[in-house]
C-alpha positions in Angstrom: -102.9 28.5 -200.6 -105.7 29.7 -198.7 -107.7 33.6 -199.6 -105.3 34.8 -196.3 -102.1 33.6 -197.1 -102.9 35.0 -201.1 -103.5 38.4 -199.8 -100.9 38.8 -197.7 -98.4 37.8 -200.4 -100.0 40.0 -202.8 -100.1 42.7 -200.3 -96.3 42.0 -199.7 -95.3 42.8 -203.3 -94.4 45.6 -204.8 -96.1 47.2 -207.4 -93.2 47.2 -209.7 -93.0 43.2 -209.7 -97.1 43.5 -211.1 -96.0 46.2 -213.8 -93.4 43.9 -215.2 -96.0 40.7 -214.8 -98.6 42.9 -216.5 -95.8 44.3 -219.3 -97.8 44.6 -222.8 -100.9 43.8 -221.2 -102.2 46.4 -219.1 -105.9 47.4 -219.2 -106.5 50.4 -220.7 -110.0 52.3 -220.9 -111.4 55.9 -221.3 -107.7 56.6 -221.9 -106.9 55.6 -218.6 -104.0 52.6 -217.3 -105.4 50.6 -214.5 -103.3 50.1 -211.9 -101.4 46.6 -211.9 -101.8 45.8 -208.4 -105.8 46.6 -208.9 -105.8 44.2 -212.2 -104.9 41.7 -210.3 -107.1 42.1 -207.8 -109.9 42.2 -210.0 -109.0 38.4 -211.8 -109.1 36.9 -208.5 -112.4 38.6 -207.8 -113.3 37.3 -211.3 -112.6 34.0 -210.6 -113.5 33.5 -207.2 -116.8 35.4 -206.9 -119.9 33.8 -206.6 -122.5 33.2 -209.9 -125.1 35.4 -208.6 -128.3 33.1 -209.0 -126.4 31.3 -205.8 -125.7 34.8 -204.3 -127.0 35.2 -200.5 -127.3 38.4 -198.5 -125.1 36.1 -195.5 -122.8 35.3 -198.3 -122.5 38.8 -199.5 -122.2 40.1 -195.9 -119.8 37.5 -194.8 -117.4 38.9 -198.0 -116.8 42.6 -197.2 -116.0 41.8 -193.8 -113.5 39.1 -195.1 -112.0 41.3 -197.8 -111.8 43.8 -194.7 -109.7 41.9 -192.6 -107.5 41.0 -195.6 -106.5 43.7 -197.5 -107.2 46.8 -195.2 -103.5 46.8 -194.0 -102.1 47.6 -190.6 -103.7 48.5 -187.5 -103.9 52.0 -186.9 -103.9 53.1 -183.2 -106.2 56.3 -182.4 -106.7 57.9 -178.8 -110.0 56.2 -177.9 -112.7 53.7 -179.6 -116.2 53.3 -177.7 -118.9 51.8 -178.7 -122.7 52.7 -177.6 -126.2 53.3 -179.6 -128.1 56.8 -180.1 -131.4 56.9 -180.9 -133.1 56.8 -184.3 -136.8 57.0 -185.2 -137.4 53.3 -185.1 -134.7 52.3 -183.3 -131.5 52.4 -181.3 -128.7 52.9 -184.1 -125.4 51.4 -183.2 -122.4 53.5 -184.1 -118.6 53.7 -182.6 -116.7 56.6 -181.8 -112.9 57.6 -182.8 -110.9 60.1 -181.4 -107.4 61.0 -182.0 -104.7 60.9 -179.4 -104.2 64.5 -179.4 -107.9 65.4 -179.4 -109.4 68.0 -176.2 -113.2 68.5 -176.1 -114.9 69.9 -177.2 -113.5 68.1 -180.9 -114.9 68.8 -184.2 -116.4 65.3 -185.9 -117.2 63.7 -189.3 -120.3 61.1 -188.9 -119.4 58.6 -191.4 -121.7 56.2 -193.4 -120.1 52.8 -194.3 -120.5 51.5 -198.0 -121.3 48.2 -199.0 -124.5 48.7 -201.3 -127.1 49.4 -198.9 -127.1 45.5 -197.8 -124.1 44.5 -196.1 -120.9 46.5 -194.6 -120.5 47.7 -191.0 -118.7 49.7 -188.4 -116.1 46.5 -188.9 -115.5 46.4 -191.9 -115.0 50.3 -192.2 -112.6 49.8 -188.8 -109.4 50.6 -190.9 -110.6 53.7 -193.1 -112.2 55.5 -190.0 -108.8 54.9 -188.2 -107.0 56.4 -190.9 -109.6 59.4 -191.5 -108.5 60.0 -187.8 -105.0 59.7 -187.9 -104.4 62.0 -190.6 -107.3 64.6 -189.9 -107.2 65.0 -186.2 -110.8 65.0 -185.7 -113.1 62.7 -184.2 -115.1 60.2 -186.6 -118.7 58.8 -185.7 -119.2 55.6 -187.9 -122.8 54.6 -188.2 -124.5 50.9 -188.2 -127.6 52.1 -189.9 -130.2 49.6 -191.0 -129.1 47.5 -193.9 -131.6 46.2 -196.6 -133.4 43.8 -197.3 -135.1 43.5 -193.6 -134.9 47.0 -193.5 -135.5 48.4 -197.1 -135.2 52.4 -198.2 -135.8 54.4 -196.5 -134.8 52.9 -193.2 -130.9 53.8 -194.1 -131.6 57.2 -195.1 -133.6 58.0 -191.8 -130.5 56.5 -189.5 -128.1 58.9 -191.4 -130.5 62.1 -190.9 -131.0 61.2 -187.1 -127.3 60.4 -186.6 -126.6 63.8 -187.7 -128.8 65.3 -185.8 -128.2 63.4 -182.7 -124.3 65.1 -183.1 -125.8 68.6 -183.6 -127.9 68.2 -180.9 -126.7 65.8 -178.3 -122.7 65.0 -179.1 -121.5 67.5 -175.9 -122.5 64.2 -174.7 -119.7 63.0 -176.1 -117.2 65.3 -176.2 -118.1 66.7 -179.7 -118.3 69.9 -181.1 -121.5 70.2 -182.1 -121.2 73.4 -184.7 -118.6 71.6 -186.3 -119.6 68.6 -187.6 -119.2 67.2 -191.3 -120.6 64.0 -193.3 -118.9 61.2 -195.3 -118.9 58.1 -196.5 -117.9 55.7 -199.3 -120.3 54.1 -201.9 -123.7 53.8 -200.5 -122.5 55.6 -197.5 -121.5 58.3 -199.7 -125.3 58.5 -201.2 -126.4 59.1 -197.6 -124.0 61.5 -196.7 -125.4 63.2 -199.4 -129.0 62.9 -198.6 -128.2 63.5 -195.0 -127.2 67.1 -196.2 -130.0 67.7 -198.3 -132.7 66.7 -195.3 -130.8 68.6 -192.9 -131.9 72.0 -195.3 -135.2 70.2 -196.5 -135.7 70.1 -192.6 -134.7 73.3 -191.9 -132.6 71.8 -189.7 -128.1 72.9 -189.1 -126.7 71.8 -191.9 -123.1 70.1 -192.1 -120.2 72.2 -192.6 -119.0 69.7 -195.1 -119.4 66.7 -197.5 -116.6 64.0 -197.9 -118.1 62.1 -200.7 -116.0 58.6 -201.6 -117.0 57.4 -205.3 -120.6 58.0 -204.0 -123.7 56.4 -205.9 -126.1 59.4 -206.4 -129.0 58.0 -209.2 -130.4 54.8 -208.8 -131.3 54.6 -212.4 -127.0 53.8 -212.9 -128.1 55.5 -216.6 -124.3 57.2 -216.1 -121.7 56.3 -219.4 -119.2 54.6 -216.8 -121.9 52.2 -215.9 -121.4 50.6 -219.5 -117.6 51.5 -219.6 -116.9 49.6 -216.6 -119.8 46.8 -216.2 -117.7 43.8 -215.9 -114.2 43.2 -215.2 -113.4 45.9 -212.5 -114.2 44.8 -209.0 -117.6 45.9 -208.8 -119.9 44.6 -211.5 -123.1 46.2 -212.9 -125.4 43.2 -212.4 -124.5 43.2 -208.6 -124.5 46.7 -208.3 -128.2 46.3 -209.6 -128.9 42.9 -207.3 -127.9 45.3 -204.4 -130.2 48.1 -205.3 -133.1 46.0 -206.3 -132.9 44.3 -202.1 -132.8 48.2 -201.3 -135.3 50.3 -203.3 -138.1 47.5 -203.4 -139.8 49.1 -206.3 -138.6 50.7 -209.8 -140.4 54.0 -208.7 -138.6 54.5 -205.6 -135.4 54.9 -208.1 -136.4 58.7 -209.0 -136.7 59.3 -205.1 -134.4 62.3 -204.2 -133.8 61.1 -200.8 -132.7 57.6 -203.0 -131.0 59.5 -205.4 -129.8 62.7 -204.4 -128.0 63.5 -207.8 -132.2 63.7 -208.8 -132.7 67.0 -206.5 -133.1 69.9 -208.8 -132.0 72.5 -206.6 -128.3 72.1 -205.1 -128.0 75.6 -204.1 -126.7 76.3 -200.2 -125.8 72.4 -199.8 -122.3 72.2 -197.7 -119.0 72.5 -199.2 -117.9 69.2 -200.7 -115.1 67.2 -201.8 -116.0 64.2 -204.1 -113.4 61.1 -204.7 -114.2 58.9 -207.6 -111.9 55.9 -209.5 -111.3 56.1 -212.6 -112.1 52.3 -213.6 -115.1 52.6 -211.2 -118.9 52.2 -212.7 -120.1 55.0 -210.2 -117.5 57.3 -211.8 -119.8 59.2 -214.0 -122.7 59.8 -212.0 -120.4 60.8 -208.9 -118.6 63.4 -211.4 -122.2 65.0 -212.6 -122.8 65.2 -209.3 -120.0 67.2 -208.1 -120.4 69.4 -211.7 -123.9 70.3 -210.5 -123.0 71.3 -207.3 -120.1 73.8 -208.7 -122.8 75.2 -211.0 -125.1 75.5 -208.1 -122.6 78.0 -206.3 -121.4 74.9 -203.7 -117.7 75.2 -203.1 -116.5 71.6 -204.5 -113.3 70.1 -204.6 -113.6 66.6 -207.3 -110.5 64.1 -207.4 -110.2 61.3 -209.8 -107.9 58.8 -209.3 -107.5 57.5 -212.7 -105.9 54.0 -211.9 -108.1 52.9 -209.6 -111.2 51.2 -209.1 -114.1 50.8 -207.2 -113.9 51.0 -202.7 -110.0 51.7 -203.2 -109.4 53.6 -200.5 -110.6 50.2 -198.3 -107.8 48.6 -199.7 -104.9 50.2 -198.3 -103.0 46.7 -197.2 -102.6 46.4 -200.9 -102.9 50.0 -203.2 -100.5 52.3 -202.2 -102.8 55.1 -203.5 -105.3 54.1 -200.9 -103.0 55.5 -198.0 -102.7 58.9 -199.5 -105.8 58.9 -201.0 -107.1 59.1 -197.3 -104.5 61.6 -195.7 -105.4 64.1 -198.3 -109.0 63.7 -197.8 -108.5 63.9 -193.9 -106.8 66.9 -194.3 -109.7 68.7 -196.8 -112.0 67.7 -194.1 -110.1 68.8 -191.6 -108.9 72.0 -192.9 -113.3 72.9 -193.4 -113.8 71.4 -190.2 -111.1 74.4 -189.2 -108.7 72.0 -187.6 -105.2 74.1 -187.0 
């Protein structure tokens, strides 16, 4: 059976059928139950990923945007998609452009950084999630192609985020976009640049977001974070590649301690946007994510912080197989559209 007729099976199932298959033999951690569906998951991943000394940045690439196009679930229809480039500081950055069906200009917008470890993901393979954000927030979501490592290495990525924020604030009339209301998000990577993208905006003196939507975001390089030993093998995403991807990124052990590479690093949170971070339980970012959000609370930031203890790593992606995925994403629309003051 090939990897397409295996997900869509799987997908097919319901999650009772994988509790009874998994009965006695769950996998429990941190005093936490992973999901059954998501165990399963993860031993096919196990078994079917490749050793990483024969690891390629085409093969790596090529994998999201399979794993994408299998397990992201249904097509969701939204008003409008285009397509079109804004400018960066290097070069044209390619980004696409959701609206909902019910949206009138000017419409308030979340510019949205796709994960995938700072070396491979896209607009494509983040098609699905930026649908759903729409569907169930009622705002317009700008998903950016910024410059992926390692022919572009830090801190190409982090630039693109900054200038596609700005580019909103500045020039998304253009566009039909409400330019004083405009939040940031992303998953994973994305979600570190989401991050630093608010931080540069008040380093640079320059409108800051009215909110944050952080997915299981990576914020220190250094992955020094409890959860990185917890989880380091077994749960979808794997220490040793999460250090293969940061290695093509940050092309030199200083860069790690880098605010603008690590925005969990930044001693002074204080007047950053509101935020909500998501993390997954069985997820090695879990940790770092959840220090995060605890410094930005101390810091005076209004912060909203959701664990979802059953699931793992780039969950919400996954909504053709975890139900949690689905309303995972229609609650964190409708945060982000409730700060974005959507009625």
């Amino acid at each position: 059976m090939n990897q397409e007729k295996l997900a869509r099976l799987v997908a097919s199932m319901p999650t009772g059928l994988f509790n009874i298959l998994y009965m006695g033999r769950r996998v429990k951690r941190d005093l936490q139950l992973l999901n059954s569906k998501a165990q399963f998951l993860c031993a096919i991943v196990d078994k079917q990923t490749v050793p990483l000394e024969e690891e390629t940045i085409e093969n790596a690439r090529e994998q999201i945007e399979n794993l994408s196009g299998l397990l992201s679930g249904s097509d969701v229809p939204v008003g409008s998609v285009e397509d079109f480039s804004i400018p960066g500081n290097v070069t044209d950055i390619p980004v696409r452009l959701y609206k909902a069906e019910n949206s009138s200009d000017p419409v308030p917008v979340l510019v949205f950084y796709h994960g995938g470890g700072f070396i491979r993901g896209s607009i494509n393979s983040h098609d699905g999630l930026c649908r759903r954000l729409v569907k169930y927030g009622e705002f317009a979501v700008l998903s950016v192609d910024y410059r992926l490592a390692p022919e572009h290495p830090f801190p190409a990525a982090v630039d693109d985020a900054y200038a596609a924020l700005k580019w909103v604030q500045q020039s998304g009339a253009s566009k039909g976009l409400d330019q004083q209301r405009v939040a940031v998000g992303g998953d994973s990577s994305g979600g570190n640049l989401a991050a630093v993208a608010c931080q540069d905006a008040r380093r640079q003196n320059t409108s800051l977001p009215a909110f944050q939507l952080l997915l299981y975001p990576t914020t220190d390089a250094n992955f020094t974070a409890r959860s990185h030993q917890l989880f380091a093998n077994g749960f979808f995403l794997t220490e040793e590649r999460m250090h293969w991807y940061r290695d093509q990124y940050l092309q030199s052990p200083d860069l790690r301690n880098d605010v603008r590479a690590s925005p969990g690093l930044e001693n002074d949170l204080s007047g950053l946007s509101p935020a909500l971070i998501i993390t997954a339980g069985f997820d090695p970012l879990r940790d770092e994510a959840e220090e995060y959000a605890q410094r930005l609370k101390d810091a005076g930031v209004p912060m909203g912080i959701i664990r979802h203890e059953s699931m793992i790593h780039g969950f919400m992606s996954l909504t053709g197989l975890l139900e949690d995925a689905e309303n995972a994403i229609k609650m964190a629309a409708e945060t982000t559209k409730s700060a974005l003051g959507i009625e």
